[in-house]
N, C-alpha and C positions, 0 to 999 in steps of 0.2 A: 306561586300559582302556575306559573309557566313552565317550569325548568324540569319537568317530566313529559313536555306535551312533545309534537312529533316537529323535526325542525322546521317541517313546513309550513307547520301551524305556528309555531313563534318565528320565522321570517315574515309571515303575515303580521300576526300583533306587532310586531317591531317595526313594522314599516307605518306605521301610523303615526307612530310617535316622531316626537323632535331630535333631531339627529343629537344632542348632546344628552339627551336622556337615553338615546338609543345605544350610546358609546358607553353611559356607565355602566347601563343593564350588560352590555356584548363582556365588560369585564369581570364577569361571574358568573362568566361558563366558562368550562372546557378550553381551550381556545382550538382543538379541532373540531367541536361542535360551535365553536363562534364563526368558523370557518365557513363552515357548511350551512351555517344560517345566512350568513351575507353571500354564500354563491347562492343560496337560492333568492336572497333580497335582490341580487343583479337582474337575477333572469325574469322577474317579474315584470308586466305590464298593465293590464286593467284585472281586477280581479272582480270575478260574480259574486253581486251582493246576494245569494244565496246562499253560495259558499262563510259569506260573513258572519250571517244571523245563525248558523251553524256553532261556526267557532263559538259567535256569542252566546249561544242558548248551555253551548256546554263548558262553557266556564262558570255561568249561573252569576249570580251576584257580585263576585271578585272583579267583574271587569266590567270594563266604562266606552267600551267599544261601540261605536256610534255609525250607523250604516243608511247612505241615502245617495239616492240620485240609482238610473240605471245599471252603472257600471263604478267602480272605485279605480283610481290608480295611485298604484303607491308603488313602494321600491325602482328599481332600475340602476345603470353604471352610478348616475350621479348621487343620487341617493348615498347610496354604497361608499361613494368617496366622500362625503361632507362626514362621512361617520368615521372614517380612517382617519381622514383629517383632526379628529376633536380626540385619538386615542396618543398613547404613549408613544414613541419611536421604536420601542422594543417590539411592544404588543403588533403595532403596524404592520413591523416585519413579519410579525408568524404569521398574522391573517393575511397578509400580501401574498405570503408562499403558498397558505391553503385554498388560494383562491388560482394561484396561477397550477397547483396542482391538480386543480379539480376543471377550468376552464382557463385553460393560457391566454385564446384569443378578448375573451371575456373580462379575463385580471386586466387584458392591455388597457381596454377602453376605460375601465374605470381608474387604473393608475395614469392614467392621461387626463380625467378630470381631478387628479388631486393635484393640491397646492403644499408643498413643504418648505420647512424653512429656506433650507439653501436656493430654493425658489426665489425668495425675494433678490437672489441678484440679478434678474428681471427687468424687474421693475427701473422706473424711472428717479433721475434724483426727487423729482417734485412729489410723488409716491412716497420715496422711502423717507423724507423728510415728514413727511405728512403724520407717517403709521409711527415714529419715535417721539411723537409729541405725547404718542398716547403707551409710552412705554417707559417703566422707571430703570433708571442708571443701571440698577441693582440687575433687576432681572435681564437688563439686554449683556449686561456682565456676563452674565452663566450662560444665557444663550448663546457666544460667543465663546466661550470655553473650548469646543469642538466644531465650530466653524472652520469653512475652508479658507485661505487665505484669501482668494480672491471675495470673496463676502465679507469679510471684514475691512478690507481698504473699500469696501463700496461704500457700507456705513461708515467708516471712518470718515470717508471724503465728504459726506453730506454733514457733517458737526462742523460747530464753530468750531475754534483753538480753544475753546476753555471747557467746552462740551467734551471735546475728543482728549484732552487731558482728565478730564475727572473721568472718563469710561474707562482708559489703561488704568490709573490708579486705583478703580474700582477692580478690574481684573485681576491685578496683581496682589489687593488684600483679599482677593476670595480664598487664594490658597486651594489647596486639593477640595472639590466638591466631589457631592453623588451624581452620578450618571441618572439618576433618576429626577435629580433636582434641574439637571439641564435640559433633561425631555420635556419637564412640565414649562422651564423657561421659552421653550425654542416653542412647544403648541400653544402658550397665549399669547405668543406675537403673533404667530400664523392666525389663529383666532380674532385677533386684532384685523391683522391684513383680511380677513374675507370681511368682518362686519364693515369696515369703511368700502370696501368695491363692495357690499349691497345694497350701501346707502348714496352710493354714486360719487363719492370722495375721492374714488384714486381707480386705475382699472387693472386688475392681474392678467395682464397679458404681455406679449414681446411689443418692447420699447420701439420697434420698425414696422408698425402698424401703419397705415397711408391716414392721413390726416386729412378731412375735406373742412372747409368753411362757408 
């Protein structure tokens, strides 16, 4: 329905949606027109519901676009980055560069609110013990595949002895994997790590934060 319309008009529809419906749809286009759909999803801020019942009247019956209150706001940096966050590491990369090609100061603020893996060495032990409860052997195996060393002695040091021997052992039967299978590994622990900080479980931020009581 969408993938002839003008990119401005699918950074609108896209921005309504939930960011991981937003990352499947971004993965069937183009990726310089994914590009330039999320630099225009950046620079958005309240949009006239005028403008909406538009879109909506000219899509006709295909769309489910729902338009109330004065003003809407959708899109913006953040936006932008919960949808980077939920793509491949590959895909990332191109739409990271079409974004710093098209607005450099613009790409900063939103590659400033994304969260990536090698991010979690951040976090605190009581964090990162937290987010491997909810992670299998298997899969923290390949997300570690191309981990930096210092991330890996992080999690390492948070395993019991028996934890941290069955993880090498798990590493060393993977054997040669796909680069694709350790992207998918590495963004459902990221994916992990943002669901527990939204539920107030753990917080992504620097572990030298001031602590009041």
């Amino acid at each position: 329905v969408i993938r002839s319309e003008h990119p401005q008009i699918i950074s609108v529809l896209l921005a309504f949606l939930d960011p991981d419906h937003t990352a499947s749809v971004i993965k069937g286009f183009d990726t310089r027109l994914s590009s330039e759909i999320l630099l225009r999803m950046a620079q958005m801020e309240k949009i006239n519901p005028e403008a909406l019942s538009v879109i909506e009247a000219s899509l006709g019956s295909d769309s489910d676009l729902s338009v109330g209150g004065e003003s809407s706001t959708a899109g913006g940096p953040q936006v932008v980055a919960e949808i980077l966050n939920r793509t491949a590491a590959g895909l990332e990369k191109e739409l990271m560069d079409g974004l710093i090609h098209g607005d450099p100061d613009l790409a900063q603020k939103v590659k400033d609110l994304m969260f990536v893996f090698e991010d979690i060495v951040k976090l605190d032990d009581t964090a990162i013990t937290r987010v491997l409860r909810d992670v299998e052997t298997r899969e923290l195996a390949l997300a570690l595949k191309v981990a930096s060393d210092e991330l890996k002695e992080k999690l390492m040091g948070t395993l019991s002895t028996r934890a941290r021997e069955a993880l090498q052992e798990e590493i060393e039967f993977l054997g040669p994997v796909r680069v694709s299978d350790v992207e998918t590994a590495q963004s459902n622990i990221v994916r992990t790590v943002r669901t527990l900080d939204e539920a107030g479980e753990i917080v992504m931020g620097a572990s030298d934060d001031l602590v009041v009581e």
